[in-house]
N, C-alpha and C positions, 0 to 999 in steps of 0.2 A: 528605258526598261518598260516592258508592258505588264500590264496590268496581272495578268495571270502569270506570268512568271516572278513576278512579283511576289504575289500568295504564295505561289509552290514553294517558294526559298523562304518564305517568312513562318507559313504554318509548321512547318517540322523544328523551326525553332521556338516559337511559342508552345509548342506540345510538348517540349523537351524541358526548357524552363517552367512549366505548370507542374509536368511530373516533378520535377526535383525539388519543387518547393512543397509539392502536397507528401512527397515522400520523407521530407524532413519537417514536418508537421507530425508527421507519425511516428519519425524518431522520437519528437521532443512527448508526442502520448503517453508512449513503449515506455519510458524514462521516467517518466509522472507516474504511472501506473505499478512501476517496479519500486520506486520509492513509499508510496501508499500502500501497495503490499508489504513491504518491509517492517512498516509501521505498527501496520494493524496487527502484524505478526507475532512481533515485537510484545504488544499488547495484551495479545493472547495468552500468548506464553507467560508472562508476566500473572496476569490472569490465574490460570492453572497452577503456577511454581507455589502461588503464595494460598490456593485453595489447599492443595497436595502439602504444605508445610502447614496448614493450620489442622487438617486431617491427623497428619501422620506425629505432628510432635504434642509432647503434652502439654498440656494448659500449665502455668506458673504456679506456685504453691499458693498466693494470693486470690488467684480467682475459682480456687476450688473450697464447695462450700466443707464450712467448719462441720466437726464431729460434735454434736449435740444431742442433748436429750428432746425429743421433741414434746411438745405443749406447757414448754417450762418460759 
């Protein structure tokens, strides 16, 4: 086998093999990324729910201040 046919058969399989490993590199990113999104989402939300629940409900009878006369 000579030398340049050699390359010509070997380069399109090395190019092939490098794509599909750099391609599934990007899978496992896409995958990472959508998990992390989830997360922080997740977070957020969490976040907001319990901001919007301390807004909207009333305080306990315990942490509302007493009925007094004041400078007594």
């Amino acid at each position: 086998m000579s030398r340049p046919f050699a390359m010509a058969v070997l380069v399109p399989a090395f190019v092939a093999i490098t794509a599909a490993i750099l391609l599934g590199l990007l899978g496992v990113f896409v995958v990472w990324l959508c998990i992390v999104a989830v997360l922080v989402t997740a977070i957020v939300a969490a976040d907001i729910a319990r901001r919007l629940m301390r807004r909207l409900a009333p305080p306990p009878i315990a942490a509302r201040p007493a009925v007094g006369v004041p400078g007594r």
